[in-house]
C-alpha positions in Angstrom: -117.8 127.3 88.0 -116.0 127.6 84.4 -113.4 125.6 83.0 -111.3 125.8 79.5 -112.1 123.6 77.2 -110.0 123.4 74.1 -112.2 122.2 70.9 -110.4 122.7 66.8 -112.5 124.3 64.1 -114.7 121.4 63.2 -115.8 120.6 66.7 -116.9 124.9 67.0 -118.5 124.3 63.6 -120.6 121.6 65.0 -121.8 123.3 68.2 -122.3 126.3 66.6 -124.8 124.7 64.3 -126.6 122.7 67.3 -126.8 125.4 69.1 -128.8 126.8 66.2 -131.4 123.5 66.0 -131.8 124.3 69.9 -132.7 127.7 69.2 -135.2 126.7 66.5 -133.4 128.6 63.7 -132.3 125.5 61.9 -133.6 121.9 61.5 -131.9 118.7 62.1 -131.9 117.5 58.1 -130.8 121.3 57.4 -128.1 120.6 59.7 -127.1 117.0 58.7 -126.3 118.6 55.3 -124.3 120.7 56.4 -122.3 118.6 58.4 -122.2 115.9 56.2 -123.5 113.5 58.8 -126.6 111.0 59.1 -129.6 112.5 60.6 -128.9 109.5 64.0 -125.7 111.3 64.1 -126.9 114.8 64.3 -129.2 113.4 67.3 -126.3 111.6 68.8 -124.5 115.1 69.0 -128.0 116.3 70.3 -128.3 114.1 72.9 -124.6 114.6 73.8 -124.9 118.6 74.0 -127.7 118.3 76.2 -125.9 115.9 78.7 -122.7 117.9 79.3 -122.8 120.8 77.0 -120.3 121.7 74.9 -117.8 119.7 76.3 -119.8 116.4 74.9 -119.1 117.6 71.5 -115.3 116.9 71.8 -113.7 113.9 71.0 -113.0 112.0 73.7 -109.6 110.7 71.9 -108.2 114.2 72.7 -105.1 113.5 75.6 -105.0 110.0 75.2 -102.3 107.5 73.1 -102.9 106.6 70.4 -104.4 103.1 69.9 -101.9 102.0 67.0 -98.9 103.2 68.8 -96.0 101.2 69.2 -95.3 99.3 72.7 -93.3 100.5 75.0 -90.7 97.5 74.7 -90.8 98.1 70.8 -89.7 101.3 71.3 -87.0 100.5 73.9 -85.3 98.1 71.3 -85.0 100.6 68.3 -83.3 103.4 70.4 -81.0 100.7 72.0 -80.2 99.9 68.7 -79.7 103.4 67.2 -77.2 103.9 70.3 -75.4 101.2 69.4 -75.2 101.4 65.7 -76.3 104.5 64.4 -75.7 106.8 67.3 -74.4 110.0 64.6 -77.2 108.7 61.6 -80.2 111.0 61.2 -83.4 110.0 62.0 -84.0 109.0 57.9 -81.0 107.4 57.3 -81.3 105.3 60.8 -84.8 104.3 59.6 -83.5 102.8 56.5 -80.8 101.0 57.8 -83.3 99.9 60.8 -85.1 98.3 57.9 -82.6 97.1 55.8 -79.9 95.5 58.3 -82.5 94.8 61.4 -85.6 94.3 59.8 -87.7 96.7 61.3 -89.7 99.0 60.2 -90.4 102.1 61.7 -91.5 105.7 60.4 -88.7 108.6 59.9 -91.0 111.2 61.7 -91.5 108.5 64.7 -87.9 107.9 64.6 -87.3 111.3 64.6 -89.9 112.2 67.7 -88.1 109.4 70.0 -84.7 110.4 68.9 -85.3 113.7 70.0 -87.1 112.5 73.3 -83.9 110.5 74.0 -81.4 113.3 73.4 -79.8 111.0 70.5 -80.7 113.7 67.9 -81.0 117.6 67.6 -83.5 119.1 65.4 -82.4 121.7 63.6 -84.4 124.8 65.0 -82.4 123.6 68.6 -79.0 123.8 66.8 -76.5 126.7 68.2 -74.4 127.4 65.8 -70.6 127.2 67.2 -69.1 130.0 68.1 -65.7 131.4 66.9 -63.9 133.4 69.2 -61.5 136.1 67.6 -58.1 135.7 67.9 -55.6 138.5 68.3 -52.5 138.9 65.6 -48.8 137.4 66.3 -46.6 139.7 67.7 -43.4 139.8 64.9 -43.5 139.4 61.3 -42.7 136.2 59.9 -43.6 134.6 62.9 -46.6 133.1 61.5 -47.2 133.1 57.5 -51.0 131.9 56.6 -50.9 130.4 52.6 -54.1 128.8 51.2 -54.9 128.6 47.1 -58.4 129.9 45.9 -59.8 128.6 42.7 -61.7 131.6 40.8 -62.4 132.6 37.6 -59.8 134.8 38.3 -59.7 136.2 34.4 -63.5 135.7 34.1 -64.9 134.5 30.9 -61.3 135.9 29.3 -59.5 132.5 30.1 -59.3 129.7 32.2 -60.1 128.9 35.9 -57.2 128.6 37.7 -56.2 128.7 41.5 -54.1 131.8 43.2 -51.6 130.7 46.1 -51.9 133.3 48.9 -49.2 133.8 51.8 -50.4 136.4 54.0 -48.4 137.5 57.8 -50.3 136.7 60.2 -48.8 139.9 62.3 -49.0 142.6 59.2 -51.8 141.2 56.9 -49.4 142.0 54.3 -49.6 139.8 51.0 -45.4 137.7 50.8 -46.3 136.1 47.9 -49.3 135.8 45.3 -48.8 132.7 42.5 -51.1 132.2 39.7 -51.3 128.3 38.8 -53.5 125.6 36.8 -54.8 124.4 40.3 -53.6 123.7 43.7 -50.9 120.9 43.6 -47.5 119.8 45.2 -45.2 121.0 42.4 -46.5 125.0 42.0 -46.8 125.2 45.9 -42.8 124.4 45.6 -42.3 126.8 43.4 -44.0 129.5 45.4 -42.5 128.4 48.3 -39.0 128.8 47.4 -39.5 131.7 45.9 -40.8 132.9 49.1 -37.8 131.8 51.1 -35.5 133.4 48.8 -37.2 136.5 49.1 -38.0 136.8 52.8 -35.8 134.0 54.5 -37.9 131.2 56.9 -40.9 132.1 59.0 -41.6 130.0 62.3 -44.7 128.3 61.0 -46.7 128.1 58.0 -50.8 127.7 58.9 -52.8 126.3 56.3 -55.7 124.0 55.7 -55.8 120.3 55.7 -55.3 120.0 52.3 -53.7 116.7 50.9 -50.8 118.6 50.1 -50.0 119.9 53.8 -51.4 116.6 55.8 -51.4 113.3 55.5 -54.0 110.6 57.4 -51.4 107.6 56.9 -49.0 108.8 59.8 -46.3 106.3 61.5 -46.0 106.5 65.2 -42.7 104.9 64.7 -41.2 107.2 62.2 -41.9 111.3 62.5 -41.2 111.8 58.6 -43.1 109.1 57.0 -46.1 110.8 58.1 -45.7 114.1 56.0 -46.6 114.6 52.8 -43.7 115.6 49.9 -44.6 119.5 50.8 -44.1 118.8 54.8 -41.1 116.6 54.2 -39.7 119.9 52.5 -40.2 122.3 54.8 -39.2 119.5 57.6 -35.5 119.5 56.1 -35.6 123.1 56.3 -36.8 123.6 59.9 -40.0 125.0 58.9 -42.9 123.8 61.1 -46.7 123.8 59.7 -50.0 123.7 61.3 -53.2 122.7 59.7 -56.1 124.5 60.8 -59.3 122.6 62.0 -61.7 125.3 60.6 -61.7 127.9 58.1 -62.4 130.7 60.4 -59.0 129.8 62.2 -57.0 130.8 59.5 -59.9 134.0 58.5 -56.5 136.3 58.3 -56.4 134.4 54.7 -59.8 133.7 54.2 -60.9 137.7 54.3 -57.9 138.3 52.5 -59.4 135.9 49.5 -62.4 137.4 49.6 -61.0 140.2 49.0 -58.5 139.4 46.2 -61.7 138.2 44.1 -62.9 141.2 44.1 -60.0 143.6 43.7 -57.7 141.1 41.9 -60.1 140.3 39.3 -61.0 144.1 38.1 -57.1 144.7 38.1 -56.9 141.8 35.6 -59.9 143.1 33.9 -58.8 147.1 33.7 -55.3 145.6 32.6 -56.3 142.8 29.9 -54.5 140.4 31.6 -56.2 136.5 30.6 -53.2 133.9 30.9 -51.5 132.8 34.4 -47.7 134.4 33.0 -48.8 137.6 32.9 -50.8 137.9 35.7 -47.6 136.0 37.6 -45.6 139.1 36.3 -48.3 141.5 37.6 -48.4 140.0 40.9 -45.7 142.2 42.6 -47.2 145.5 41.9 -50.6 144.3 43.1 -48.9 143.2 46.3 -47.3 146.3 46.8 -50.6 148.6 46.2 -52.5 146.2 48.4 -50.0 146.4 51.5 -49.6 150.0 51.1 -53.6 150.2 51.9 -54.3 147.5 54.2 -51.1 146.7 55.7 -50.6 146.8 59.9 -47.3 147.7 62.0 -46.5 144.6 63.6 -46.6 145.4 67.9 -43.0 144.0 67.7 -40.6 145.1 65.1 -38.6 142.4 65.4 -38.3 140.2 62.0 -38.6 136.5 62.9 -37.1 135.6 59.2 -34.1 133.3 59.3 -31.5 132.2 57.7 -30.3 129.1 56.0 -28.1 127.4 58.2 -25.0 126.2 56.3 -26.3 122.8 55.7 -29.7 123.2 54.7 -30.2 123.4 50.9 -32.9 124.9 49.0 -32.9 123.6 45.9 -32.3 119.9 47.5 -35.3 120.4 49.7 -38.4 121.8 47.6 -38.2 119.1 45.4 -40.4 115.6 45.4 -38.2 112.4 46.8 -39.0 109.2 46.8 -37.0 105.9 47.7 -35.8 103.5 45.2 -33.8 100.2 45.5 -31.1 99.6 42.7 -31.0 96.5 41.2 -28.1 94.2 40.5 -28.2 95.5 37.1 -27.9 99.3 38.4 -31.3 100.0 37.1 -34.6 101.5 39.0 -38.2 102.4 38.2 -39.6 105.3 38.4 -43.4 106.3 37.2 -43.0 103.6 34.5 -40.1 105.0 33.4 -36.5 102.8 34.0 -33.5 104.8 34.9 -30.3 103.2 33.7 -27.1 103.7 35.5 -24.1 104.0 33.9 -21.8 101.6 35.7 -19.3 104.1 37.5 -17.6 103.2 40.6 -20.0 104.8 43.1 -23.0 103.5 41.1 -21.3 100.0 41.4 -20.8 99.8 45.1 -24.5 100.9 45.2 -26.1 97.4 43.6 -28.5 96.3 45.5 -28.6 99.4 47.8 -31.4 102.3 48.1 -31.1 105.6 46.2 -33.5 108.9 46.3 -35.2 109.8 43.3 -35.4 113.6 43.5 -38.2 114.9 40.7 -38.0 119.0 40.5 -40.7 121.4 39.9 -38.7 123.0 36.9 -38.3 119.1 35.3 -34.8 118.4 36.1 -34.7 115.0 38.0 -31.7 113.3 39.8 -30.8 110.3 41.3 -28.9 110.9 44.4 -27.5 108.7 47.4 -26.1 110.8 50.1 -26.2 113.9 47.9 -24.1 112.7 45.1 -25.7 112.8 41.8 -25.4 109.6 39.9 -25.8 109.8 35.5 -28.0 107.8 34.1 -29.6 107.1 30.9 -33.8 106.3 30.4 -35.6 103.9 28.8 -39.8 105.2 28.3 -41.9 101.7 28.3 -44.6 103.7 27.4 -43.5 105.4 24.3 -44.9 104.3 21.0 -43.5 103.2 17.8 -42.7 106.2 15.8 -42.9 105.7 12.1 -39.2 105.4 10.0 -38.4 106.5 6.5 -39.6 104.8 3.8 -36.5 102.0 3.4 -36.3 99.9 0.6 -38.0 97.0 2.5 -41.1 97.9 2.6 -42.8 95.4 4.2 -41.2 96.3 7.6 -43.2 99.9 7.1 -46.5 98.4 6.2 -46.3 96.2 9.3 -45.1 98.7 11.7 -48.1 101.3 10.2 -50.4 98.6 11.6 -48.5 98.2 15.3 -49.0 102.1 15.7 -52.5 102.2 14.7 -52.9 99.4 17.5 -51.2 101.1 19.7 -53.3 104.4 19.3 -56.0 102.5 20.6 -54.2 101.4 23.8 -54.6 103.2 27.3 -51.4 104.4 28.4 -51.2 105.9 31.7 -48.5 106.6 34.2 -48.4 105.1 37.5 -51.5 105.8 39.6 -49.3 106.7 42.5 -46.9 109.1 40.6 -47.4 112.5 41.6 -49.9 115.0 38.9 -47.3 117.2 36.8 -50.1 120.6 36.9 -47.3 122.7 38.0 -44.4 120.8 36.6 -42.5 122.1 33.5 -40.0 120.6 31.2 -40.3 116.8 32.4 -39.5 114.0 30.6 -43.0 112.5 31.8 -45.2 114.3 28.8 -46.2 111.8 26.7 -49.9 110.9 26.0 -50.7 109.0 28.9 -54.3 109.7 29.1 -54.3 112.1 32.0 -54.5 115.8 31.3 -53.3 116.7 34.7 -49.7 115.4 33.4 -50.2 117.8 30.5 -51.8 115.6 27.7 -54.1 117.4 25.5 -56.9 115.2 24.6 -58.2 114.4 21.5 -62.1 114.8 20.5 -64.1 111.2 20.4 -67.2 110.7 18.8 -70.7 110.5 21.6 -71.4 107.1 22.9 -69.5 104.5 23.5 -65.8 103.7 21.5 -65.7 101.4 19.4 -62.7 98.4 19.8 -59.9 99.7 17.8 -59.2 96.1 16.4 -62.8 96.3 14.4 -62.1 99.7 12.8 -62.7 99.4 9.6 -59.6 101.9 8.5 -57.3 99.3 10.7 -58.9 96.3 9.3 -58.2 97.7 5.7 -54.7 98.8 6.6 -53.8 95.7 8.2 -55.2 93.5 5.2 -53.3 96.1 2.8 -50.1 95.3 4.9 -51.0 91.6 4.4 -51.4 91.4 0.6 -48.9 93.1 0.2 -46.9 90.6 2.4 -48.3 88.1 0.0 -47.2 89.0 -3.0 -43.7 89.6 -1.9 -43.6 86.3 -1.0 
């Protein structure tokens, strides 16, 4: 009667090689060498091949636990605690926490083994990736627009990286608007977007990612609009819904069309020596209209679902960035460090005490409004420095204030952390070094390592004892 027996490499070495002693072609000291083994052992394996052949040559350990395994009840309590805490951890980062928060240690691949056992964890080779079913184009133009921004080295190593704002139709695949800017922000996606209103009228729907811009995770159940961001709020006034996509290959109609652009786009810039965002801005158009008149689809419907303003909605009012301020007694408000003084007219009057809207535009103009009147006002910078007068003939006044701006060089100025990033902004009263270079400040070159304090500079220290001697002898 045969049966299978299942012996690794070491245990066929070893009956190959007694097997030989029986046959007389090797000895058991020959053999001993060879295995590495004592010569008792090699009679031990003897003896044990002569009982039950080959079969007593393998280990009897073979099928069996392990004798340093973990108990049963040992293992019960670290998956009830993986299911409780660490349900959605991997089987390393479980173990770590299993050793630093419980006390109990336990090995990543063990983990790992009885994870997988208890269906808490997935390896990697039994993953399916998700499938994407393709979805079929809107019937109408302008029923659904997609817009998303790439960032590219869209002028290669001929000038900056920058980000390109795509809106592609859904129904056509026809590029509505392309917009070069510094990155993708609030302000240039209101500039693009009213340009593309002007142009086309109002879609049904924009679809886009969730970018910070379109969504926000701070939604009020109570109150519809103080969920959206500034760029929702817009489109909200203008009866313009938007949907964020979930995935990227929802939205593909854009993503392809990306892929695509930084291919095309980019050797078009190249052939055309194009290396700063105005002029490939002014270029735009005619790539558009070469890349529709290749690619472009008939929609199934011809029907344009484009409308028009209604009579009360306003453009302008709408793409801008509003935010609530209360007046004070004194008819003056903040506003990103910056105090807005109201000159005391009878409407700005009746207001004290009362909430206004700040409207800050993407071209730098910025109002203060309540109920769509504009109310005049004057400013007052808190962050502005000392500027330097004329040489009067006091000069001690000069001296002194020559050592107030050299402090105040070494100051951090910035703008309120919850002010909005100027990128795409132009022309605002907001430009002054405030330490950010989103909010356009060029910043200067420092020395490696760490700065020094600007009160123990020695050019200070000898300008500000300068100032004093020469207070001194005045005196």
């Amino acid at each position: 009667m045969s049966c299978l027996i299942t012996m690794s490499q070491k245990e066929l070495h070893r009956l190959e090689l007694i097997q030989r002693i029986r046959g007389g072609s090797l000895t058991v000291v020959e053999a001993a060498a060879l295995l590495r083994l004592s010569r008792s052992q090699v009679h031990r394996l003897l003896q044990a091949y002569d009982q039950a052949g080959a079969d007593g040559l393998v280990s009897k350990k073979r099928g069996r636990p392990s004798n340093r395994r973990h108990s049963e009840d040992f293992r019960n309590l670290v998956l009830d605690l993986v299911r409780e805490h660490y349900a959605d951890f991997g089987p390393t980062l479980a173990a770590e926490k299993l050793l630093e928060r419980h006390r109990i240690a336990v090995s990543k691949e063990t983990l790992r083994q009885w994870m997988m056992e208890a269906g808490i964890w997935v390896s990697r080779r039994e993953r399916k990736k998700r499938v994407f079913q393709p979805r079929g184009r809107r019937d109408c133009f302008g029923e659904l627009v997609q817009i998303d921004g790439s960032l590219h080295w869209w002028f290669e190593n001929r000038g900056p990286k920058c980000a390109l704002l795509v809106y592609i139709d859904d129904a056509t695949g026809k590029l509505l608007h392309l917009r070069f800017a510094g990155s993708e922000n609030t302000f240039d996606y209101l500039h693009a977007t009213k340009a593309y209103l002007q142009q086309w009228g109002k879609p049904i729907a924009f679809y886009s990612d969730k970018h910070g811009i379109f969504r926000t995770t701070h939604a009020s159940k109570k109150d519809r609009t103080s969920g959206l961001t500034q760029f929702g709020r817009a489109l909200y006034e203008l009866n313009i819904d938007i949907i964020c996509a979930n995935t990227p290959q929802a939205k593909g109609r854009v993503e392809r069309a990306n892929q695509t652009l930084q291919d095309r786009l980019v050797k078009e810039l190249r052939l055309r020596g194009i290396d700063t965002i105005a002029a490939a801005n002014a270029y735009a158009p005619e790539f558009m209209a070469d890349f529709n008149r290749r690619f472009g689809k008939a929609p199934r419907n011809p029907k344009d679902m484009h409308r028009p303003f209604a009579a009360h909605e306003n453009l302008d009012g709408a793409m801008c960035r509003k935010e609530i301020r209360k007046l004070s007694q004194s008819l003056t408000l903040r506003y990103d460090k910056v105090m807005f003084i109201l000159d005391p007219t009878d409407l700005a009057t009746a207001l004290a005490g009362k909430k206004v809207i700040v409207c800050d535009y993407p071209d730098g103009r910025l109002e203060v409004t309540h109920e769509g009147t504009s109310l005049p006002y004057r400013t007052f910078d808190t962050l502005r420095s000392v500027h330097r007068c004329e040489v009067v003939e006091n000069k001690r006044l000069d001296d002194m204030l020559a050592v107030v701006a050299e402090m105040q060089a070494g100051r951090e100025q910035q703008r309120s952390k919850g002010g909005p990033r100027r990128t795409g902004q132009t022309d605002h009263m907001f430009g002054i070094p405030d330490g950010s270079q989103s909010n356009g400040y060029q910043k200067r070159g420092t020395k490696p390592g760490r700065r020094a304090d600007f009160t123990k500079d020695p050019v200070v220290i000898a300008k500000r004892q300068q100032a004093l001697a020469q207070l001194k002898a005045a005196e």
